[in-house]
C-alpha positions as CSV (number, residue, x, y, z in Angstrom):
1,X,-28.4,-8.1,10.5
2,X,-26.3,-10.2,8.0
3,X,-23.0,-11.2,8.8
4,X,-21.0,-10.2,6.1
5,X,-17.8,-12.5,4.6
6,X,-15.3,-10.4,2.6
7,X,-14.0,-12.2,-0.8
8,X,-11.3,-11.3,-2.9
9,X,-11.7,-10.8,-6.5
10,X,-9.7,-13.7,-7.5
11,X,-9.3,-14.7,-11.5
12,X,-11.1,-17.5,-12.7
13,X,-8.7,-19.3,-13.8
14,X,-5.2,-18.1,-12.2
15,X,-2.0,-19.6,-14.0
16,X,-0.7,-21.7,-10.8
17,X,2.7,-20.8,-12.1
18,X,2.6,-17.3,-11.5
19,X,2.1,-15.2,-8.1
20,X,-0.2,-12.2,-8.8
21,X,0.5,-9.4,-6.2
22,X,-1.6,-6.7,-5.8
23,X,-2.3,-3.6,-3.4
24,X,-5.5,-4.4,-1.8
25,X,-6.0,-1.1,0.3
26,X,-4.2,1.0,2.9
27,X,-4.4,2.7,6.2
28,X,-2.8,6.0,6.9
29,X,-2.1,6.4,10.8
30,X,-1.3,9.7,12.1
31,X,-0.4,10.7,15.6
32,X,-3.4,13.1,16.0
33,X,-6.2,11.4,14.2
34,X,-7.9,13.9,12.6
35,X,-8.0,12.7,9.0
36,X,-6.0,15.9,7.9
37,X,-2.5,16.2,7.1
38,X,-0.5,19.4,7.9
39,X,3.1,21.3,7.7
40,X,5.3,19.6,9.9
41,X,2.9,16.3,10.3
42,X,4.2,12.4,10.6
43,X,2.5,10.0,10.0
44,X,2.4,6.0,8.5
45,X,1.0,4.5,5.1
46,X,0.5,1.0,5.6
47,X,0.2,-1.0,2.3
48,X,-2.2,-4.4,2.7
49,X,-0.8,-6.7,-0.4
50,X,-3.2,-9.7,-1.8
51,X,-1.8,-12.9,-3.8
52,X,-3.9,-14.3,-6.1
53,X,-2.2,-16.6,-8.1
54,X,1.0,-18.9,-6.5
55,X,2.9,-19.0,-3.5
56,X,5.0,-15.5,-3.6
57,X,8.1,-15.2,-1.7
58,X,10.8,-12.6,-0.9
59,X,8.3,-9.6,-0.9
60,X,9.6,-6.5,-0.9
61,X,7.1,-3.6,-1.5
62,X,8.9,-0.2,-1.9
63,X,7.8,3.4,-2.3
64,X,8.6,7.0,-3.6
65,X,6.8,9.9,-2.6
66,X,7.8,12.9,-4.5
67,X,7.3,16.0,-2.2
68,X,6.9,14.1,1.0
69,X,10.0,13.0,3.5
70,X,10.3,9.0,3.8
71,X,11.9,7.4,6.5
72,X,11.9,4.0,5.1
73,X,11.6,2.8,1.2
74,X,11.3,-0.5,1.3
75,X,9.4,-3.2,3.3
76,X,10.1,-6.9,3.2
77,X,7.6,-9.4,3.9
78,X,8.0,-11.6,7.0
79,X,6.4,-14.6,5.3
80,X,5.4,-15.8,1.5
81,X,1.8,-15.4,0.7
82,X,0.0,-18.0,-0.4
83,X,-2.5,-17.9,-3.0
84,X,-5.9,-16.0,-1.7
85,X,-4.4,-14.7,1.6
86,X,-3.5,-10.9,2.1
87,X,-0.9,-9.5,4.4
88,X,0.1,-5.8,5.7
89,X,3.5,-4.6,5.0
90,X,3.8,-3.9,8.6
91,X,5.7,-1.6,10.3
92,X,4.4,0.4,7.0
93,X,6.1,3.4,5.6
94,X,7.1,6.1,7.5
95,X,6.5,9.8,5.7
96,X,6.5,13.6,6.9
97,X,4.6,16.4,5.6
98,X,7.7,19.5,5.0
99,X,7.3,22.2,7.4
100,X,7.6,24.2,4.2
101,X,4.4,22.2,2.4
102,X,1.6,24.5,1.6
103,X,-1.0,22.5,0.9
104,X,-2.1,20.6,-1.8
105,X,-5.1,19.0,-3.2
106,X,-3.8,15.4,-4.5
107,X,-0.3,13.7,-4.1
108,X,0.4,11.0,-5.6
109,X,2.9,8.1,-4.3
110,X,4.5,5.3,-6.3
111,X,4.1,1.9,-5.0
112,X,6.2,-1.3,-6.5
113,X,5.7,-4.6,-5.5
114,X,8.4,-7.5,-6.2
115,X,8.7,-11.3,-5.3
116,X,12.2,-13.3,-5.8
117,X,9.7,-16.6,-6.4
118,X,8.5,-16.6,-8.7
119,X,9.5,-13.4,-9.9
120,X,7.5,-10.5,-10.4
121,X,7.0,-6.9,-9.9
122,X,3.6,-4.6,-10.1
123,X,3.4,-1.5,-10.1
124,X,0.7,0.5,-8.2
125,X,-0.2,4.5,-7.6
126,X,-2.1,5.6,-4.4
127,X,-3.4,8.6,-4.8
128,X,-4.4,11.0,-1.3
129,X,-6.9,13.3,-3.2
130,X,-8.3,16.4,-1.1
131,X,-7.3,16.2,2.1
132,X,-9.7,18.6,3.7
133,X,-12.3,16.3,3.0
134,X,-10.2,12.6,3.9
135,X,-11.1,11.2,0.3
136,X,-8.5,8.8,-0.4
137,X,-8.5,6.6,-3.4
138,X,-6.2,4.0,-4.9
139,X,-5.7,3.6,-8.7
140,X,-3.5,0.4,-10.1
């Protein structure tokens, strides 16, 4: 077996002036780890953001997610990024299915992404698509 390096995708040439924060992936954690969400269910979206241009600092990745209950919107960095390196936005966000939900096969939940130096913003979309089956994909 191979041991196997993971790379980012970084631009050939990045413009050293500029940071270029993007959402890498994400975990969702739920208290009964099961893949599915239900009615009444908590559970945690953890954002991983990469740099891949300059230094960033002052993160702050926030969210909205229309039909869901959030706990907390926004998530500031504990440390800049530098340029190649990827960091979670730990403790992630906090989110609740309504006990009134009924199901659904796709939500989607708007993620920005800003940095005071130098300063940026990105926006991203995750999208949970069919829960039944734990296909999650990402679109940005």
């Amino acid at each position: 077996m191979l041991p196997l390096k993971l790379k980012l995708n970084q631009p050939s040439n990045p413009t050293p002036a500029e940071a270029n924060l993007k959402l890498h992936d994400f975990q969702i954690k739920e208290a009964d780890d099961d893949g599915l969400l239900v009615a009444g269910e908590s559970f945690r979206l953890i954002p991983n953001i990469s740099n891949q241009g300059a230094k960033a600092s002052g993160i702050t990745v926030s969210l909205s997610a229309p039909g869901l209950e959030l706990e907390n919107e926004e998530i500031k960095l504990a440390k800049p990024l530098k340029p190649g390196m990827q960091a979670e936005a730990i403790p992630g966000f906090a989110l609740k299915v309504p006990d009134s939900w009924s199901g659904a096969q796709e939500i989607e939940l708007n993620l920005k992404i800003t940095n005071r130096t130098p300063a940026s913003s990105r926006d991203e979309k995750i999208r949970l698509v069919d829960w039944q089956t734990r296909d999650r994909t990402r679109n940005g």
